[in-house]
C-alpha positions in Angstrom: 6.4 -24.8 -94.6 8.0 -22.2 -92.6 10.8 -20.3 -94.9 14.3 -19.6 -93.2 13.5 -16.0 -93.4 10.1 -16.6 -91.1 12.1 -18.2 -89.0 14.5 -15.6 -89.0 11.7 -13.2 -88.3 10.4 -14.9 -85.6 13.6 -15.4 -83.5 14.7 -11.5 -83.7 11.2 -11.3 -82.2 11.6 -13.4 -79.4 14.8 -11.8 -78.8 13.7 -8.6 -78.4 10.7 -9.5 -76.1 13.6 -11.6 -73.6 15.5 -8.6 -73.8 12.6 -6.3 -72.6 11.4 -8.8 -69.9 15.3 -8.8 -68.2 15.0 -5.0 -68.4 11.8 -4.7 -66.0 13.3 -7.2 -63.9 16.3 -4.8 -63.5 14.0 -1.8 -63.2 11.8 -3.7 -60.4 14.9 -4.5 -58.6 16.4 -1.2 -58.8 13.6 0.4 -57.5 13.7 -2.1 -54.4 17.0 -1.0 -53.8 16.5 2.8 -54.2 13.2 2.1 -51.9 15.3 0.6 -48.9 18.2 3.1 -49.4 15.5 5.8 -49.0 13.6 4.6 -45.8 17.1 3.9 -44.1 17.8 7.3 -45.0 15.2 8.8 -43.8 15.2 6.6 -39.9 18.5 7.5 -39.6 17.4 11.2 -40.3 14.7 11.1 -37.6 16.5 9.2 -35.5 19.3 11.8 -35.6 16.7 15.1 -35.3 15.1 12.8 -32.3 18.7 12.6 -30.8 19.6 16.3 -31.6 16.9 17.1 -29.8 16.6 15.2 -26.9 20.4 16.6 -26.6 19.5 20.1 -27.0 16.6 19.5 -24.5 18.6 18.2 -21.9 21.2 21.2 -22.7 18.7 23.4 -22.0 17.8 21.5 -18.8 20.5 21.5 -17.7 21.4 25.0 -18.3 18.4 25.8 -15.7 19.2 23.3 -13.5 22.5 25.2 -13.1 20.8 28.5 -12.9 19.0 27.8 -9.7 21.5 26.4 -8.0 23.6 29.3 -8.4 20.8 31.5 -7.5 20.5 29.2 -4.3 24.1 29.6 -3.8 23.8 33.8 -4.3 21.1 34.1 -2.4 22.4 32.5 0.8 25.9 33.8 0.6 24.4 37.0 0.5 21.9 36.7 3.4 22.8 37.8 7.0 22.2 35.0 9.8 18.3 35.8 9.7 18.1 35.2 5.9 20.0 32.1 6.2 17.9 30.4 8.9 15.2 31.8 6.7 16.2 29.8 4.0 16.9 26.9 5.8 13.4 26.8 6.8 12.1 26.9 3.0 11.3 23.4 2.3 10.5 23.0 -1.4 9.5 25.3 -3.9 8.6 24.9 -7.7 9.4 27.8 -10.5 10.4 29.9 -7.6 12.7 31.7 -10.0 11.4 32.3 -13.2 12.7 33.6 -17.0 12.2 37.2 -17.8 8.5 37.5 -18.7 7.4 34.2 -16.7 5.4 34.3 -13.7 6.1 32.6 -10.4 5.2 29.1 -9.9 4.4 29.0 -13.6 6.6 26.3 -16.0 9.6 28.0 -17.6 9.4 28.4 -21.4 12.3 28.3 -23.5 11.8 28.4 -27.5 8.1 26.8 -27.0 8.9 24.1 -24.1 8.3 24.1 -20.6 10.1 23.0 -18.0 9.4 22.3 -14.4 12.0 23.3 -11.9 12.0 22.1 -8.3 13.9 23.2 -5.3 14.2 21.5 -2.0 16.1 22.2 1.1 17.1 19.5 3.9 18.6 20.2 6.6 21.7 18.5 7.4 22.7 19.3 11.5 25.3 16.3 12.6 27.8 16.6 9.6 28.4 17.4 6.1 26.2 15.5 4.1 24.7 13.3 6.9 21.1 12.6 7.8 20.0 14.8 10.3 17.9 12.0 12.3 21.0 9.6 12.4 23.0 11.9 14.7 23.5 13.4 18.3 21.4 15.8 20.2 24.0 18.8 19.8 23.8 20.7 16.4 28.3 21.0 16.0 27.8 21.3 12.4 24.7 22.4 10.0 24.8 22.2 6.7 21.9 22.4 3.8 21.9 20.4 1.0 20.2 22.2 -2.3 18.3 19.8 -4.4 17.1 20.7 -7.9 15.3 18.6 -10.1 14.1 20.2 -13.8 11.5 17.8 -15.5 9.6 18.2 -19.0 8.1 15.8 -21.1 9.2 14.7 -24.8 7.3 12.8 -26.8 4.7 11.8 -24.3 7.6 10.5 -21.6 8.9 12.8 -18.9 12.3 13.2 -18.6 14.6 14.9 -15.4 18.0 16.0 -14.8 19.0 16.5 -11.1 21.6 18.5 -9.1 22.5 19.0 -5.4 24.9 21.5 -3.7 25.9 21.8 0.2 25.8 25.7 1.8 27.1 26.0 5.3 25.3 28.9 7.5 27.8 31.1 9.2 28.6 30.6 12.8 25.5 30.8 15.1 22.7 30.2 13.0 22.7 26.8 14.7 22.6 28.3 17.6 20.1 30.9 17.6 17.3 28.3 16.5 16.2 24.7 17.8 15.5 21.5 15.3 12.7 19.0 15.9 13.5 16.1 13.1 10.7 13.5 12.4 12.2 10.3 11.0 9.9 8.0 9.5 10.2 4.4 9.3 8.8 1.4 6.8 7.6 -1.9 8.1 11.2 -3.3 6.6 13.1 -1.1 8.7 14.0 1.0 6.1 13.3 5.0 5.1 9.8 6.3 4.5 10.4 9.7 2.2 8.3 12.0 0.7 5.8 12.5 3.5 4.1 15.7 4.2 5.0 16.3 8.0 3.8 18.9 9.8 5.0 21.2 12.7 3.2 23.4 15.2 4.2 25.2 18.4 4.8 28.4 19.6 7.2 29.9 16.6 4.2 28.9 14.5 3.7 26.2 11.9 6.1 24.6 9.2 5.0 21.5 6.9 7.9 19.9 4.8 8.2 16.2 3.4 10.5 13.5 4.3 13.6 13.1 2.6 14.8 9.6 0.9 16.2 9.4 4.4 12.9 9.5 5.9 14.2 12.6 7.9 12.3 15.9 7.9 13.9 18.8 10.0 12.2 22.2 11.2 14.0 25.0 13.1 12.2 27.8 15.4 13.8 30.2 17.4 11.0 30.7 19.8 11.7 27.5 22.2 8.8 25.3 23.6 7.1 22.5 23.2 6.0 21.4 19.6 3.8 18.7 18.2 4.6 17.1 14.7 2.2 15.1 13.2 1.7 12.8 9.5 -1.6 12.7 8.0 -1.0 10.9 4.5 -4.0 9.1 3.3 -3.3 5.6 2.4 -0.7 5.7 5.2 -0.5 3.8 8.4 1.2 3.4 11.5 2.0 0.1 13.4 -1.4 0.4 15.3 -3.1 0.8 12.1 -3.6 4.6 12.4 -3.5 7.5 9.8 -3.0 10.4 11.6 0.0 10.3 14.3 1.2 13.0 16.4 4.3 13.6 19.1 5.0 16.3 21.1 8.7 17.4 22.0 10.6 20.2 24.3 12.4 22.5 21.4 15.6 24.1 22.5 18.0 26.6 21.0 21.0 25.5 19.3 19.7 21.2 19.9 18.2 18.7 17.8 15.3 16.8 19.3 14.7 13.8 16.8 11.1 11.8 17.1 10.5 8.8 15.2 7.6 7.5 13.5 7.0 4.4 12.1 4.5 5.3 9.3 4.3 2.9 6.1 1.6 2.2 3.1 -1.5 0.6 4.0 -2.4 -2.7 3.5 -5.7 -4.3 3.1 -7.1 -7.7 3.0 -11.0 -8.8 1.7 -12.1 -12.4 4.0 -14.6 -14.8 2.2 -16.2 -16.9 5.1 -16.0 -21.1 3.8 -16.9 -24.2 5.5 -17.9 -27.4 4.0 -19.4 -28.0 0.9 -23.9 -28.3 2.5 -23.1 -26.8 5.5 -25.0 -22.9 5.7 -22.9 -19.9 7.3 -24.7 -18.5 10.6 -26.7 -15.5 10.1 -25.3 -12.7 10.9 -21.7 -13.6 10.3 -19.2 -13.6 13.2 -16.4 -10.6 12.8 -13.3 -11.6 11.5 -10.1 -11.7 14.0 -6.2 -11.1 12.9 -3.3 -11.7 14.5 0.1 -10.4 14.5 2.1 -10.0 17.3 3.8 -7.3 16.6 0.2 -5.6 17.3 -0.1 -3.4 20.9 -1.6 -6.4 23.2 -3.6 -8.7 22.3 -2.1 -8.1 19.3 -5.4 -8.2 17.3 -7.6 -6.6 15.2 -11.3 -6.5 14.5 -14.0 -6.1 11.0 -17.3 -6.8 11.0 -18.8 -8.5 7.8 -20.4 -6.8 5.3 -22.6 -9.0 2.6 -20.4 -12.2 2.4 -17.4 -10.9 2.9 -14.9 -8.6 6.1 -12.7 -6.1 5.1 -9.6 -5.6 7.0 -8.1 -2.3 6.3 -5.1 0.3 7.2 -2.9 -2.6 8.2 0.6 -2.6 9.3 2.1 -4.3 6.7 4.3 -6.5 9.1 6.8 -8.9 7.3 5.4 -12.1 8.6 2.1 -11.1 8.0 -1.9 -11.9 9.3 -3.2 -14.5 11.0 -6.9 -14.2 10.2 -9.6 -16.3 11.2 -13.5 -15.8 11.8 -15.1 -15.0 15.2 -14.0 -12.5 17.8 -15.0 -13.8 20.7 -11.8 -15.5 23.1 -12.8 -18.8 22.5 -12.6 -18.9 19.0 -8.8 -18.1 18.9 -7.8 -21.1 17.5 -4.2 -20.9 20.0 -6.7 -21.0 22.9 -7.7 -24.7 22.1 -7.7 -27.7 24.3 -6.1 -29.3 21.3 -3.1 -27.2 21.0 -3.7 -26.3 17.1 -2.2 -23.2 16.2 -3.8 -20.4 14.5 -4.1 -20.3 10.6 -1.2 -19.5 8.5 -0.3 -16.2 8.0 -1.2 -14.4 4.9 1.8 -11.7 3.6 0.5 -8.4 2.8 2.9 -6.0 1.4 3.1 -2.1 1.4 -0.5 -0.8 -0.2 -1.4 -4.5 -1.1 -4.8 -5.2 -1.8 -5.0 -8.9 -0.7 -7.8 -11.8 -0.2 -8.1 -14.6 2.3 -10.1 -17.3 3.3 -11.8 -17.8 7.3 -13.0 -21.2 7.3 -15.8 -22.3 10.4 -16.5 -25.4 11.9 -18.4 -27.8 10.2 -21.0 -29.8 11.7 -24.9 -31.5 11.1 -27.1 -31.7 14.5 -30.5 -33.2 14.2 -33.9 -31.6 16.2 -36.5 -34.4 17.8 -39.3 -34.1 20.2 -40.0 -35.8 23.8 -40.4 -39.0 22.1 -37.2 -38.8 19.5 -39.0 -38.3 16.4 -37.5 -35.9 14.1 -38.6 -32.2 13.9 -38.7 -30.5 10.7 -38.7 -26.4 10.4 -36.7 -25.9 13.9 -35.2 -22.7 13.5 -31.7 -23.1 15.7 -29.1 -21.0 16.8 -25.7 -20.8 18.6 -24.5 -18.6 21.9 -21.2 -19.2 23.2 -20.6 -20.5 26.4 -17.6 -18.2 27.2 -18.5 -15.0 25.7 -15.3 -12.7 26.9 -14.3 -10.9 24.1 -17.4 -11.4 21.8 -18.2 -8.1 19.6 -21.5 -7.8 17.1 -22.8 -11.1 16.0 -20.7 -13.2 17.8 -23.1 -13.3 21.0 -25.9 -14.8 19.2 -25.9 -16.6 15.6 -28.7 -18.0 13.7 -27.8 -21.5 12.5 -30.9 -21.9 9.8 -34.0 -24.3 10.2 -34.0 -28.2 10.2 -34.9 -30.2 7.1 -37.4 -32.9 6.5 -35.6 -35.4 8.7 -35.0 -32.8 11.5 -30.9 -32.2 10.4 -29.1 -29.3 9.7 -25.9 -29.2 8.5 -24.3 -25.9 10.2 -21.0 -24.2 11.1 -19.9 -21.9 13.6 -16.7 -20.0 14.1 -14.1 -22.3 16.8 -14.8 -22.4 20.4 -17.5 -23.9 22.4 -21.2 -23.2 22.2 -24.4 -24.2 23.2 -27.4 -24.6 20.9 -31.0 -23.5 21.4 -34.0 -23.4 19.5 -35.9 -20.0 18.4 -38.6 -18.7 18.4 -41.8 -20.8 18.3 -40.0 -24.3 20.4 -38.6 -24.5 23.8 -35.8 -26.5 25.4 -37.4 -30.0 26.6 -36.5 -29.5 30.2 -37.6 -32.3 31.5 -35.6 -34.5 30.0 -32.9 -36.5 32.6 -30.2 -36.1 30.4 -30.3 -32.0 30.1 -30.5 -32.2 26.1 -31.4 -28.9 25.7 -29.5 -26.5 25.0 -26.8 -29.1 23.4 -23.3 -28.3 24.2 -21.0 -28.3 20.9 -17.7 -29.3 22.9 -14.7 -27.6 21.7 -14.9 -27.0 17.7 -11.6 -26.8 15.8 -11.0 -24.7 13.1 -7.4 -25.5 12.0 -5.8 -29.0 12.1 -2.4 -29.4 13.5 -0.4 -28.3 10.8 -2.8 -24.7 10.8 -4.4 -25.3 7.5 -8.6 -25.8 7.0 -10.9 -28.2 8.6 -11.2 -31.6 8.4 -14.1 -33.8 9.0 -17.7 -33.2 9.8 -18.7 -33.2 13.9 -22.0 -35.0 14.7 -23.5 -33.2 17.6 -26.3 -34.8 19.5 -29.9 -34.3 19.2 -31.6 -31.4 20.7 -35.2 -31.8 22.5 -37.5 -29.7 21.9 -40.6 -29.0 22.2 -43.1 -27.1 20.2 
């Protein structure tokens, strides 16, 4: 039997061991709390030396920023009429002007950070701060506008501050000099800037890049005629062409503007398909698109290469390509009897990289000899009966051999052609009925609507004889 003092004993114990088990609660908990306290502590505090910096950083920024423009500003307000036009002419420049210590064209360090400070001039000759290519031929009013940008990078992101100021010339700088502008164009219509364009005549030669106005202006004072010219890989024209160049009388104290229409490439990879059996010709035809907006005919050309054309340096027109397979006249599908339009346009925007499909004419022709029995292991193949137009492969095609039962199941590009056998069997010319070489009739490629093929064409049998 337990006596009341056991029992006593015993209940004083399990106070005490309660009371220690609530106090490492509380500890546990406590910590927690001092733990959070201390991590939101510390996020605000790098959050508020990241901010501190990033404001100090863009202090300093713009601190140079400032700096070159007023050394833009001193520097052409303290320039007769020869410097001026001489800084007109400048273009861009980067770390023109650097700290005490730096080096030309080298970053500018300040307290262990670089920064990258640009500088370009644009010529502005119809009005204060209008485009240059957007106004008359007669320079009443030149002004420059100063553009600075001053870049550096923080925590692996770069990070800018910009700045732009207008300087007039004095009287007769604009007079003493000719502009040639080049304005540059995008397939939307709208601006194509930061081009490389370059001048060259008889005051020398001057290369600057396009403004986001698409406008880049030179002055000379030696009068003549000048060519400018854009050479910008990846970089078209409406014709397809990289390199683009227009010649232009310069005269003193007038703005001759030329335009351009120059835009990012586009390019599109064709996959030749026909029905599921039927073999491609061998070699494949060249692949045709269409736009209209394309100097007449309004197409252009690719060869195939393995199982596949590449179309490249396109125009990237709004309404796109019309691409199908073949390049000889006939196959244009808008030149059919049938009056089936050609394929829908495929959209290809500025430097897209696009695919499309040029789908041929399915059809099965069977070979037989004198008697009508079938020939197996006739080797065939296709000429076209019109052949205006026809580049490469497209003036003779190899269809493949027949089977067992004499078939083969072909295809050819549309159009009309005439099948012969190859080497090793001849045309059975005897025959009343002319049944070798067999005319196809006119092949469509595209139904009504312009989308693929439909339906298989049985041509007749070919004679032949071995």
């Amino acid at each position: 039997m337990v006596t009341r003092r056991r029992r006593a004993a015993l209940r004083a114990r399990l106070r005490r061991a309660g009371d220690d088990g609530f106090s490492l609660i509380e500890a546990v908990v406590a910590l927690s709390i001092l733990a959070g306290v201390a991590a939101a502590f510390t996020l605000t505090t790098n959050l508020t030396l990241q901010v501190t910096r990033d404001v100090r950083l863009r202090q300093q920024a713009t601190h140079l920023l400032e700096r070159e423009l007023e050394i833009a500003r001193n520097q052409f307000k303290h320039a007769d009429t020869i410097g001026q036009a001489a800084v007109v002419a400048s273009g861009t420049a980067t770390n023109a002007n650097p700290l005490p210590g730096g080096t030309v064209g080298q970053p500018l360090d300040i307290d262990g950070r670089t920064f990258t400070v640009v500088r370009t001039n644009t010529v502005q000759v119809n009005g204060e701060g209008q485009s240059a290519c957007d106004g008359g031929a007669l320079v009443d009013y030149l002004t420059i506008a100063v553009g600075v940008r001053v870049t550096w990078s923080d925590s692996g992101r770069s990070k800018h501050v910009d700045g732009q100021t207008l300087l007039t010339p004095v009287k007769g700088v604009e007079g003493d000099v000719g502009y040639l502008a080049a304005k540059l164009t995008n397939a939307a219509g709208g601006s194509t800037g930061f081009v490389p364009v370059t001048a060259t005549g008889p005051g020398g030669t001057q290369v600057r890049s396009t403004a986001g106005d698409g406008c880049a202006v030179f002055l000379f004072d030696d009068p003549g005629t000048y060519t400018l010219s854009v050479d910008q890989p990846g970089y078209v024209n409406a014709e397809g062409i990289q390199a683009v160049g227009k010649t232009a009388a310069l005269e003193l104290g007038k703005l001759k503007v030329l335009p351009f229409s120059y835009e990012q490439a586009a390019e599109v990879t064709v996959a030749y398909e026909t029905a599921p059996g039927h073999v491609l010709p061998s070699p494949l035809p060249g692949i045709t698109a269409f736009n209209s907006g394309l100097a007449a005919p309004g197409e252009l050309h690719a060869a195939a290469s393995g199982s596949a054309a590449v179309l490249s340096g396109l125009w990237p027109f709004p309404d796109g390509y019309s691409i199908w397979a073949g390049t000889c006249d006939q196959s244009n599908p808008a030149m059919n009897s049938a009056g089936h339009p050609r394929p829908t346009s495929v959209p290809l925007g500025p430097g897209a990289d696009g695919t499309a499909s040029a789908y041929l004419a399915p059809f099965v022709i069977r070979a037989v000899d004198s008697g009508g029995a079938p020939l197996a292991g006739v080797d065939l193949e296709a000429r076209p009966l019109d052949s205006t137009g026809c580049e490469g492969a497209d003036a003779v095609m190899a269809l493949g051999a027949t089977g067992a039962d004499g078939t083969l199941a072909a295809s050819l590009p549309a159009g009309q052609w005439e099948i012969w056998p190859e080497a090793g069997f001849y045309c059975w010319i005897l025959a009343p009925d002319g049944s070798c070489p067999i005319p196809t009739g006119e092949l469509l490629v595209t139904d009504p609507a312009g989308g693929v093929p439909t339906g298989v064409v049985t041509l007749p049998d070919v004679v032949v004889s071995p």
